[in-house]
MARLOFI-885442 format. One record per residue (C-alpha): residue in three letters; x, y, z. Coordinates in steps of 0.05 Angstrom, whole numbers, padded with zeros to 5 digits, always signed. Layout:
REM residues N
AlaXYZ...
//
This chain:
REM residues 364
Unk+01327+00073+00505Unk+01392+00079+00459Unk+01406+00122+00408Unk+01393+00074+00361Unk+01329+00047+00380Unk+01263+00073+00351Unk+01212+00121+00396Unk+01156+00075+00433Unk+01091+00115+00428Unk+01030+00098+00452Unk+00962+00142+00431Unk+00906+00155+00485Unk+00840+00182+00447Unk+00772+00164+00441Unk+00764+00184+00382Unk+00780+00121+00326Unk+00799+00174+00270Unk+00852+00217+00315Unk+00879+00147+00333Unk+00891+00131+00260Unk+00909+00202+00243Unk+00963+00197+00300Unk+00984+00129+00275Unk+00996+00152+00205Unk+01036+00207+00216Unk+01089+00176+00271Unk+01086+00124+00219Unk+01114+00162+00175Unk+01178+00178+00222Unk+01233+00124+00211Unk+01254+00141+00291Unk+01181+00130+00319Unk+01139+00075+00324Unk+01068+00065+00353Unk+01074+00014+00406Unk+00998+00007+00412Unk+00930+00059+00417Unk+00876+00064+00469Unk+00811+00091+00468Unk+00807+00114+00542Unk+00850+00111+00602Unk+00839+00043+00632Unk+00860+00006+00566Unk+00923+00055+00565Unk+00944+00026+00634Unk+00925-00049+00610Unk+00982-00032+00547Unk+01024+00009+00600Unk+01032-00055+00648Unk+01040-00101+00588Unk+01097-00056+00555Unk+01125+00010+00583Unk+01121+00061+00527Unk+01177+00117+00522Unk+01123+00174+00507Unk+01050+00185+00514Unk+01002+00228+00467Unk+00943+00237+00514Unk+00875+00275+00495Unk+00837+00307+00554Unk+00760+00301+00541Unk+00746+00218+00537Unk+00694+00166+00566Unk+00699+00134+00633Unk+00763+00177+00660Unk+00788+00241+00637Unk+00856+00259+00612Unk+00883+00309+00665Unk+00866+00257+00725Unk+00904+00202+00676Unk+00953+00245+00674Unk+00963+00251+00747Unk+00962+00184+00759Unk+01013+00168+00709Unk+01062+00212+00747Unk+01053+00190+00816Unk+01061+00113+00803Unk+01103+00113+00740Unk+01119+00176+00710Unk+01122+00177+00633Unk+01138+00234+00586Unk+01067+00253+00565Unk+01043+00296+00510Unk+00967+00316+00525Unk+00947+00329+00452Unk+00871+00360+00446Unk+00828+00405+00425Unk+00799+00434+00495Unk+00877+00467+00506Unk+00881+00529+00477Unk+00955+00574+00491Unk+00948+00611+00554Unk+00895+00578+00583Unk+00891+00560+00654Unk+00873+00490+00633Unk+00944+00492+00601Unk+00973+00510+00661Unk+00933+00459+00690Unk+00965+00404+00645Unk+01038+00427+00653Unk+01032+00441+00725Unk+01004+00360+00731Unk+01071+00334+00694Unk+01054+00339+00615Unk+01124+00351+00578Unk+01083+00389+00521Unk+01009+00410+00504Unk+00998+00408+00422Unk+00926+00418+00387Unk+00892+00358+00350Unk+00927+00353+00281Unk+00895+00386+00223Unk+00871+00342+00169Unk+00828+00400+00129Unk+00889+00406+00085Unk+00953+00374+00050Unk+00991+00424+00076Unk+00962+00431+00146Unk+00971+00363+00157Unk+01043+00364+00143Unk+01059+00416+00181Unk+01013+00383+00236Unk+01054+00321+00233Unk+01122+00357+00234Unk+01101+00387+00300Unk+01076+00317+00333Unk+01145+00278+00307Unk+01182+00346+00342Unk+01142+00345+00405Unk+01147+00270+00414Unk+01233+00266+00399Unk+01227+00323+00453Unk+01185+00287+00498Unk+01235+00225+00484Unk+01291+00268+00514Unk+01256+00296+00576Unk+01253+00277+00648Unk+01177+00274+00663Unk+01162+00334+00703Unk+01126+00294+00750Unk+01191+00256+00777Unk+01202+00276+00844Unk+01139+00322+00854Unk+01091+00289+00893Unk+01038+00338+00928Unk+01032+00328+00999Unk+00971+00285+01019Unk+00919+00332+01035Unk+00874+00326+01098Unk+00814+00285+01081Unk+00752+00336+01111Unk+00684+00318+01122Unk+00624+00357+01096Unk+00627+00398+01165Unk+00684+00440+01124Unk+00618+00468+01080Unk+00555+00457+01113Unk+00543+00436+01194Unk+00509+00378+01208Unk+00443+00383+01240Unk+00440+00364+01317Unk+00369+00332+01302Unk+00317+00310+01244Unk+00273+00359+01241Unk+00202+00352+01195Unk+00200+00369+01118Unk+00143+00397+01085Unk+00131+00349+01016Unk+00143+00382+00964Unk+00162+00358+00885Unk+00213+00309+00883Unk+00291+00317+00875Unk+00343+00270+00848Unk+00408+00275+00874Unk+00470+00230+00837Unk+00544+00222+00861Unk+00590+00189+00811Unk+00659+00188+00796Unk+00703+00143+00757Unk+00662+00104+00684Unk+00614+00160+00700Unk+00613+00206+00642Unk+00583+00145+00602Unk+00541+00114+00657Unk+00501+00185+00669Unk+00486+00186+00592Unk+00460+00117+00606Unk+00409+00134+00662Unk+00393+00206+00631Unk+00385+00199+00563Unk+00320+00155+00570Unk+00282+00203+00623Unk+00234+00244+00600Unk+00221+00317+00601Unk+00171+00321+00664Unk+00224+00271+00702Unk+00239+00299+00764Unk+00296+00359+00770Unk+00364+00323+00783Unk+00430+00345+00813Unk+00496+00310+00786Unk+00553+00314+00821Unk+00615+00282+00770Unk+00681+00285+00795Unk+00715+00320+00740Unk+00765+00384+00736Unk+00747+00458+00717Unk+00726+00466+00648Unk+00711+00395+00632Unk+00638+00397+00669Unk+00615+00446+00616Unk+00630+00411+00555Unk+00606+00341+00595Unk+00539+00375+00609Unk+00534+00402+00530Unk+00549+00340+00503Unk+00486+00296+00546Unk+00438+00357+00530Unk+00441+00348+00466Unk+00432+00275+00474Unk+00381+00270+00516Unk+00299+00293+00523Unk+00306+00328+00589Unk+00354+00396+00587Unk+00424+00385+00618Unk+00466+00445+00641Unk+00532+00468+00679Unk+00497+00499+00746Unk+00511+00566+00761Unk+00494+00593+00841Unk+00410+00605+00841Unk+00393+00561+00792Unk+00321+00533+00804Unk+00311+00457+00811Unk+00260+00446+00760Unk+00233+00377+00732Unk+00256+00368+00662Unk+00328+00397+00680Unk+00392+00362+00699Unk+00457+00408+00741Unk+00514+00381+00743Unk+00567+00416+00794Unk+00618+00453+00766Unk+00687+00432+00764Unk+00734+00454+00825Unk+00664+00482+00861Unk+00621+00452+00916Unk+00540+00441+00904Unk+00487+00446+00946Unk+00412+00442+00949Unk+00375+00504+00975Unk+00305+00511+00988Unk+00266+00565+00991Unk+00186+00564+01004Unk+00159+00504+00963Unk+00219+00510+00915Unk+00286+00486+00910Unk+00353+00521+00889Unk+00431+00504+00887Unk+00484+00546+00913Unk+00556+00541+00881Unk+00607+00560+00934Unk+00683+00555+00941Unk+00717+00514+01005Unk+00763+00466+01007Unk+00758+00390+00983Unk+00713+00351+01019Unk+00731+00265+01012Unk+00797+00301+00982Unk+00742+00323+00925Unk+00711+00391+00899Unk+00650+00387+00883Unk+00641+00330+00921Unk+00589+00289+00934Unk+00588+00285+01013Unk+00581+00353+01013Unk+00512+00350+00960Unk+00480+00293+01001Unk+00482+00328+01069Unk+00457+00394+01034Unk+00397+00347+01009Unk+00377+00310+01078Unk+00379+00371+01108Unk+00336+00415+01056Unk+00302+00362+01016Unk+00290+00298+01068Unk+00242+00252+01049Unk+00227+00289+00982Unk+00295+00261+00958Unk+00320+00201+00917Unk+00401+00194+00932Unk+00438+00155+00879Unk+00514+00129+00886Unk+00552+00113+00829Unk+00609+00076+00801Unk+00667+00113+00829Unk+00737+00098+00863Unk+00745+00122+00935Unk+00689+00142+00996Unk+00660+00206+00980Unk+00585+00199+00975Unk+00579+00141+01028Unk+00570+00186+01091Unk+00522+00238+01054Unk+00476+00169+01027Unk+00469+00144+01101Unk+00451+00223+01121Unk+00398+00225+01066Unk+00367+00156+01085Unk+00372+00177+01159Unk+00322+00246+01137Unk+00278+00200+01106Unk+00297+00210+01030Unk+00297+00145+00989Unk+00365+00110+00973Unk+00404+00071+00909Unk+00473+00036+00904Unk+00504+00016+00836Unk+00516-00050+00837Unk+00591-00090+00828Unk+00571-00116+00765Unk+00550-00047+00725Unk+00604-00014+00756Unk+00670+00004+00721Unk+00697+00017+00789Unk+00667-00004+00852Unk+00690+00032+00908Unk+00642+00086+00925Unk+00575+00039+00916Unk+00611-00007+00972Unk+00631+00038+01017Unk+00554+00061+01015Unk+00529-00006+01017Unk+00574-00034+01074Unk+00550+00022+01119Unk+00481+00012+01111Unk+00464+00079+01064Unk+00431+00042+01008Unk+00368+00024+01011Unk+00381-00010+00945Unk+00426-00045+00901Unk+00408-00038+00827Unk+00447-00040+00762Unk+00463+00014+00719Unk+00400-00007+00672Unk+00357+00002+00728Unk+00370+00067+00755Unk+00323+00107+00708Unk+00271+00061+00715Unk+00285+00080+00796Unk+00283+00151+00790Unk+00207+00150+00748Unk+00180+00105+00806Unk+00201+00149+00857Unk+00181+00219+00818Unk+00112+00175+00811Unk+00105+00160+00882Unk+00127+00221+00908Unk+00072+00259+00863Unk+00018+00214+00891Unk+00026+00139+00873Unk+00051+00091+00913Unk+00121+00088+00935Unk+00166+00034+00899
//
């Protein structure tokens, strides 16, 4: 880029009024122009491939893959100058640090539009950060991480040297799912309803994103959704999903089931991950489980599946076409861990048919 030649930006954000909001004010820059907007990650890299922009405004929380692994991805294949603008990253954080320590040149709050005045100064600091950004090396250049070793669910829990006999008891859902999967679980939870059975989510997403993720679908959906915490009780009616950077597994205790949230190291080169939820269910839970793999790039899940159908629990594959990314659902399927292959539309449907069966009907 010369001297002369105008600022390329291109806006990441779900949301269609921070787009335009964006849009407006780097319009009003006569050194910047928008090169093109996305509303989530994977149409960002279709407009990245098609034209290279020279800076990137970025928001964290969006649908089917979140900001801080986009981020990371940008700067091992291609880095980018990238400003993560959003409203999740307050000053001193540790998501902050997260963000700068993944590559970001600069971490701004959403603009202010509740005044004239805010909003000018709002766009002054977006046109300062972006001619900035313009000027920067991306932090990322030159920083790859060593490729960590890829450990098996032995790193958390043993594996058992033989099946041994579970006593029935109420049913337990337990879902993997990784990338497309913040809206594909709002798809299979939101029409469950409160006596479903209890369910265990474990999303791939980082530390203080899981939260929010878990607000948001409670208050969109008839069963409660949460953020586990370590002794929570499995209870129908009640969705936990793992917290971010910590491992979840199924407990149980009597007739009653309970998670534990522990530290250790990633497991499938995740944490929480998957692997590590399934094993903790065929061992605790056996047949009394219903494992569910998800769309999702990468392995992790595919072992644990094959453990649960091994202890007798009921198993479920996404299919190719529902997924936005079919990696995890075939690794599953080509090593025989799913018992089925349903699409995304299915999968609640799945999970009322086995809570039926497993209270007394017969098994679907």
């Amino acid at each position: 880029m010369s001297g002369r030649d105008p600022i390329r930006v291109l806006i990441v954000d779900d949301s269609a009024s921070v787009r335009q909001t964006l849009a407006g004010i780097l319009g009003e820059a006569p050194d910047i122009v928008v090169l093109a907007t996305a509303s989530d990650p994977f149409v960002a890299a279709r407009r990245i491939r098609d034209d290279l922009p020279d800076v990137i405004l970025l928001d964290l929380e969006m649908p089917r893959m979140d900001g801080l692994t986009f981020l990371r991805k940008i700067m091992a294949q291609k880095p980018i100058p990238v400003i993560v603008c959003s409203g999740l990253a307050e000053p001193g954080s540790q998501l902050v640090a997260e963000v700068m320590e993944a590559g970001a040149v600069a971490v701004l709050p959403k603009p202010r539009v509740d005044t004239r005045q805010a909003l000018i100064d709002s766009g002054r600091r977006v046109c300062d950060a972006v001619r900035a950004a313009a000027r920067a090396k991306p932090r990322g250049a030159g920083r790859a991480r060593p490729v960590e070793a890829k450990l098996t669910a032995d790193a958390m829990l043993p594996p058992v040297a033989s099946r041994r006999p579970v006593v029935a008891t109420e049913p337990v859902i337990c879902i993997g799912v990784s990338t497309g999967g913040t809206e594909s679980l709002r798809n299979v939870l939101e029409p469950l309803p409160p006596d479903c059975p209890g369910i265990l989510i474990v999303q791939h997403m980082p530390e203080h994103f899981t939260a929010a993720f878990a607000r948001r679908l409670d208050g969109l959906c008839a069963i409660a959704v949460k953020e586990a915490e370590d002794g929570d009780v499995v209870r129908p009616g009640l969705a936990l999903i793992a917290p971010g950077a910590r491992h979840m597994l199924l407990q149980r205790t009597g007739g009653r089931y309970q998670v534990a949230i522990k530290d250790g190291p990633p497991v499938s080169r995740h944490r929480p991950s998957v692997d590590v939820l399934f094993r903790s269910a065929a061992q605790a839970a056996g047949g009394n489980a219903l494992g569910i793999i998800m769309t999702g790039m990468g392995d992790d899940g595919a072992a644990g599946l094959l453990e649960m159908r091994r202890a007798g629990a009921r198993t479920i594959a996404q299919d190719e076409a529902s997924s936005v990314v079919f990696g995890m659902p075939k690794e599953a399927i080509e090593r025989g861990a799913a018992e089925k292959v349903v699409g995304l539309d299915h999968i609640s449907g799945e999970i009322l048919r086995f809570g039926i069966a497993a209270r007394g009907g017969e098994a679907g």
